[in-house]
N, C-alpha and C positions, 0 to 999 in steps of 0.2 A: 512247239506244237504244230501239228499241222493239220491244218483245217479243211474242211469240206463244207459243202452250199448243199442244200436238197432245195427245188423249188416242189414243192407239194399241191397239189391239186385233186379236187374230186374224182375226175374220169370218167369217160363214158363210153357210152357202147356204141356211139360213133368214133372208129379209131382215127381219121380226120383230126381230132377235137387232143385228144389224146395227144398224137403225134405234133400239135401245134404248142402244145405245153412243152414238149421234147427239145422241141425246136428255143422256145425262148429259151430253156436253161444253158443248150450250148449258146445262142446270143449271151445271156449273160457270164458266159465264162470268156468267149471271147473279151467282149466288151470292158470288162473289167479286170482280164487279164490272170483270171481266178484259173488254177491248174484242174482242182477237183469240183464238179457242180452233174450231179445228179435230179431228176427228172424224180417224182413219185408220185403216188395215187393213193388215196382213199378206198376206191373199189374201182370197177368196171376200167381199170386200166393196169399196165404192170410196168416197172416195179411197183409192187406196196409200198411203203413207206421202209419196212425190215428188211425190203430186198434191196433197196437203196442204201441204206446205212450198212449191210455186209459188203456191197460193191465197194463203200468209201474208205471203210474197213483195212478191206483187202489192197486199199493202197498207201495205206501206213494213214490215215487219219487218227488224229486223237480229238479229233474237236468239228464238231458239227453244228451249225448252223439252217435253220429251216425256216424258210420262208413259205407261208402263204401262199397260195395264190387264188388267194379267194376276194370278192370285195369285202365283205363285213362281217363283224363276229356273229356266227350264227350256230347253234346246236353242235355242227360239225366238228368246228373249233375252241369251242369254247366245253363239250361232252368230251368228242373221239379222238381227239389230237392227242390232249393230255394224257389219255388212255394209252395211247398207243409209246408216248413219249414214255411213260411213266414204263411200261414192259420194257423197253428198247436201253433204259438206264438202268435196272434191275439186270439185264442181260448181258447188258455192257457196264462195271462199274467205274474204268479206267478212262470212261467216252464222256467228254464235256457234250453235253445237246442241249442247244436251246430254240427256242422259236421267236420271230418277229410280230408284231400284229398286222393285223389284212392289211389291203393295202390302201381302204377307208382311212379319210382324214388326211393320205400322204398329198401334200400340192401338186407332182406331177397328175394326180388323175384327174384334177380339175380340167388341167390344161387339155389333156385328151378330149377330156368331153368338148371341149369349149372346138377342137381342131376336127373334132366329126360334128359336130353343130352350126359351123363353118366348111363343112365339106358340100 
């Protein structure tokens, strides 16, 4: 199988904001050496979420993984994700997708905080 990464995020109508989301997914493709890792949005940015998973598609993915990139379960994630998950596997039935939870509770975000509390 060959897998794809989406990091997912809300989006906004500051494309700044947008574009810095863009940025960490190609970080974490470099970083972890990951070939396919796509960038989506919620709303107020692009790709969607569908437009992401046709691009991952389109490069022989059969297996999708999505991450968060929220801090904590909130309406969003825990209403629209699943919504959107749930059309995206209906659409694709041959497409493994799954999601990760926010990134609440992970111990690197501690540490962040602790390094801008300390900045």
């Amino acid at each position: 199988m060959t897998s794809g990464i989406i990091v997912f995020a809300h989006g906004s109508r500051i494309e700044p904001a947008n574009q810095a989301v863009r940025a960490v997914a190609a970080d974490l493709a470099r970083a972890g050496n990951f070939a396919h890792v796509e960038a989506a949005f919620l709303e107020l940015g692009q790709p969607a979420l569908d437009g992401a998973v046709t691009a991952l598609l389109s490069k022989g993915v059969t297996r999708i993984l999505v991450i968060p990139y929220f801090l904590t379960l909130g309406m969003h994630l825990e209403r629209d994700l699943p919504r959107l998950i749930d059309a995206i596997a209906q659409a694709h039935p041959g497409l493994a997708i799954s999601v990760t939870p926010p990134l609440d509770g992970h111990p690197a975000l501690l540490q962040a905080l602790l390094d801008r509390a300390n900045q």
